[in-house]
C-alpha positions as CSV (number, residue, x, y, z in Angstrom):
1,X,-8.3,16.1,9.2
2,X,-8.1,12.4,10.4
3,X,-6.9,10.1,7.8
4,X,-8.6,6.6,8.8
5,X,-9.1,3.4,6.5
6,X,-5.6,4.3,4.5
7,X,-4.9,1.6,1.4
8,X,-1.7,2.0,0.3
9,X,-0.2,0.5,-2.8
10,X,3.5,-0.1,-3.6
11,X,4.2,-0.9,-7.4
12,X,5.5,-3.8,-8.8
13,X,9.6,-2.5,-10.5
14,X,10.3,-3.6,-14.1
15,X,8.8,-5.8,-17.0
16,X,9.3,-9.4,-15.9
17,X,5.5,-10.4,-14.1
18,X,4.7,-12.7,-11.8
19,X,1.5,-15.0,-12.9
20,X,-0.8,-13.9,-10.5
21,X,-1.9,-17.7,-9.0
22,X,1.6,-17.6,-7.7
23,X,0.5,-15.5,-5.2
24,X,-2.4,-18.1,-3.9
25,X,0.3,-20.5,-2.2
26,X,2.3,-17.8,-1.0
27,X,-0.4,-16.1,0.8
28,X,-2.2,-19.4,2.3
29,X,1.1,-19.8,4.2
30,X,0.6,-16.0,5.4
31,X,-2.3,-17.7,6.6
32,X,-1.1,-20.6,8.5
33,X,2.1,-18.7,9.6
34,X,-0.1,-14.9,11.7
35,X,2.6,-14.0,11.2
36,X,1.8,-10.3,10.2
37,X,0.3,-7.8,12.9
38,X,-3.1,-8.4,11.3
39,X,-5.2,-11.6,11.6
40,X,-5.5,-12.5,8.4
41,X,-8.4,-14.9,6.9
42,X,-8.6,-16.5,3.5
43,X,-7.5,-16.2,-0.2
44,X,-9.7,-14.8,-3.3
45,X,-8.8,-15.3,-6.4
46,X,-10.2,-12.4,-8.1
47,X,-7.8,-12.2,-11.2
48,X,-10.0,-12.9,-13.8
49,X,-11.7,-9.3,-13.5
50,X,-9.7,-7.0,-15.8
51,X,-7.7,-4.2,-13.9
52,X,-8.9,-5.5,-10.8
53,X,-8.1,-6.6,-7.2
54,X,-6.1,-9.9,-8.1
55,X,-5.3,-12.4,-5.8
56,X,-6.5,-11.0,-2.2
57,X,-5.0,-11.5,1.5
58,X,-8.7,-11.1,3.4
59,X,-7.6,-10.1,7.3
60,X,-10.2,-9.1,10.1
61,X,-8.4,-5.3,10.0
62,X,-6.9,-5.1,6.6
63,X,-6.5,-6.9,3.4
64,X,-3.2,-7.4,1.3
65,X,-3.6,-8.0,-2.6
66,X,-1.6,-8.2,-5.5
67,X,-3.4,-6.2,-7.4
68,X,-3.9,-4.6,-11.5
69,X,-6.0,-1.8,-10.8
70,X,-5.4,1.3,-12.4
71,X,-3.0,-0.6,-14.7
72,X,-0.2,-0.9,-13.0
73,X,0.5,-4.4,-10.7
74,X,1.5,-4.1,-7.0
75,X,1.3,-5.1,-3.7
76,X,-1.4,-2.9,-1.9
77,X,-2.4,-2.7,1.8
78,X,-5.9,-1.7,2.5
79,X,-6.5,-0.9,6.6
80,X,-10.6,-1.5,6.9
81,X,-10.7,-0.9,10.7
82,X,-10.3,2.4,12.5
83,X,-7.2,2.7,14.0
84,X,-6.3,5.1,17.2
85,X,-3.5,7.1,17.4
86,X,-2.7,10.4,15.2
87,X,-2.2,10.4,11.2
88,X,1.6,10.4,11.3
89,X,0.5,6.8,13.8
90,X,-2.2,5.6,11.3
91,X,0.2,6.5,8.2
92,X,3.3,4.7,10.3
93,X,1.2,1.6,10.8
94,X,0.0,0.9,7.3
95,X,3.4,2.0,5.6
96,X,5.0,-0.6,7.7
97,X,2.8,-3.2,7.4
98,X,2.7,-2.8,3.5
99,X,6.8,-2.5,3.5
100,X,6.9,-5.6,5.8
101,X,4.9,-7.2,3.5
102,X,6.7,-6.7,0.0
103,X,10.0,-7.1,1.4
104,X,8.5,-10.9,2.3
105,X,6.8,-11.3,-1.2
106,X,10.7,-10.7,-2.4
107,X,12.3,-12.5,0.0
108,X,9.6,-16.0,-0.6
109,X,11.9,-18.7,-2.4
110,X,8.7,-19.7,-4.0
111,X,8.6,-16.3,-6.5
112,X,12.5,-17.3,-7.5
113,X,13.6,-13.4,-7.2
114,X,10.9,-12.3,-10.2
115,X,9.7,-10.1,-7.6
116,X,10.7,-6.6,-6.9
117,X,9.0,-3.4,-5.7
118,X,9.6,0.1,-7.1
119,X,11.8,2.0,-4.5
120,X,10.4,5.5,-5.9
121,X,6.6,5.6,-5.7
122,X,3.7,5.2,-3.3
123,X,0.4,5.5,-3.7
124,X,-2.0,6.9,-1.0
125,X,-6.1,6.9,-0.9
126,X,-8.2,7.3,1.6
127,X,-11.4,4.6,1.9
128,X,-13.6,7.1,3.3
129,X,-15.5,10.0,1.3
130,X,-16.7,11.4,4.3
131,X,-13.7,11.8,6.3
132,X,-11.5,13.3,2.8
133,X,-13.7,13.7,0.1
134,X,-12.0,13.9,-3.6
135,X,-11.4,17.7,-3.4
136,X,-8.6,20.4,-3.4
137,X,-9.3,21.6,-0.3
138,X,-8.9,17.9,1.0
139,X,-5.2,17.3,-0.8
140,X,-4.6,21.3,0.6
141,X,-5.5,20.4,4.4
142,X,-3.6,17.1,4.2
143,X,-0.2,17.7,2.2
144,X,1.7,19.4,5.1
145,X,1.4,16.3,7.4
146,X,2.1,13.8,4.2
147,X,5.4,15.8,3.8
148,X,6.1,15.8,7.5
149,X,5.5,12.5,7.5
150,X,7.1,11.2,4.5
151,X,10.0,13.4,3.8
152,X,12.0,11.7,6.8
153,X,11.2,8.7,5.2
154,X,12.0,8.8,1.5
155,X,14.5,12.0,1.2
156,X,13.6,16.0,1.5
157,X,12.6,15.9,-2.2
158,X,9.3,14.2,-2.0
159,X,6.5,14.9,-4.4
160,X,2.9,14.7,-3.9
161,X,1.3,14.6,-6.7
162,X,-2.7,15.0,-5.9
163,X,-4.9,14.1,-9.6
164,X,-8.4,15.5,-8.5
165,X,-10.3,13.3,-11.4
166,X,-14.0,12.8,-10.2
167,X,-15.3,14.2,-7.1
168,X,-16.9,10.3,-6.7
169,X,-13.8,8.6,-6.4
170,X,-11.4,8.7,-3.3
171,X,-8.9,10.8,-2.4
172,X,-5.9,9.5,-3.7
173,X,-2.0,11.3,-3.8
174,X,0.7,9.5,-5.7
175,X,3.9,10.1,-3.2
176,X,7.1,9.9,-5.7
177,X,10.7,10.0,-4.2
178,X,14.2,11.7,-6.8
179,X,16.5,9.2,-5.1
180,X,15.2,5.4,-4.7
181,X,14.3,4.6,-0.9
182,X,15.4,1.3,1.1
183,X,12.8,-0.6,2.4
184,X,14.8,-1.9,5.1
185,X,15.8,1.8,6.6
186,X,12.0,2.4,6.9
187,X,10.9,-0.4,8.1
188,X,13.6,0.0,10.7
189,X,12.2,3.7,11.4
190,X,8.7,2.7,11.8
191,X,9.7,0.0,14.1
């Protein structure tokens, strides 16, 4: 199976929440600064639609948003263009741009420290129906290589956790890690 257009999403830690038009300033200076392996575009504001995008990071190859959907607020990395390369490559890629990415949103003077990630939880989905369609044979063809690849990455006791819902939605895997994982350390093993 080849994973492609992979949209990762790494959830926001604790109570305390960052007004979402915060996130305008920050990102225009992502703008100004390329300094992220994408190109990266404009700002939308879409925080006004309940559960929904928030503030979005528009690139040419992926888009970075703060985003509510699904309930839960986060920083998610959505790869649009096809990338070459194997799934453990693809899967490297995104993880380290998103990673990259929050460990910036935490560092920015501009959020005072409000921000921090969850160091236990990942969430996977696949932007293509046709490549992994929302089925159990899909999470049962593509679990061995998600545990190869994320084991190494966030301790041997990984969980994926696969909720099939509606066959009409994207494949999507919650990956959940016992101990809490340092962004740092993976950052510096996808480098």
């Amino acid at each position: 199976m080849e994973l492609q257009h992979l949209d990762l999403k790494l959830p926001v830690a604790g109570a305390e929440r960052v007004p979402p038009q915060a996130f305008i300033p920050v990102f225009h200076d992502w703008v100004r600064a390329q300094d992220r392996e994408e190109l990266l575009i404009d700002v939308a504001d879409y925080s006004h639609v309940p559960d929904g995008p928030g503030i979005i990071l528009i690139g040419h190859e992926a888009d970075y948003s703060m985003d509510d959907s699904g309930g839960h607020s986060g920083l998610r990395y959505n790869r649009k263009g096809v990338l070459s390369g194997s799934n453990r490559q693809r899967l490297g890629q995104a993880l380290r741009a998103l990673v990259g990415a929050a460990q910036q949103l935490e560092d920015t003077p501009a959020l005072s420290g409000r921000l921090v990630f969850s160091r236990r939880e990942v969430a996977l989905a696949v932007n293509d129906r046709l490549l992994a369609p929302n089925l159990p044979e899909t999470f049962a063809e593509a679990e061995p290589g998600l545990l190869e690849f994320f084991r190494p990455l966030l301790g041997d006791d990984v969980l994926i956790l696969y909720r099939q819902g509606d066959p009409r939605e994207r494949f999507s895997v919650s990956i959940t890690a016992q101990k809490p994982f340092d962004l740092s350390a993976i950052t510096s093993a996808l480098s």
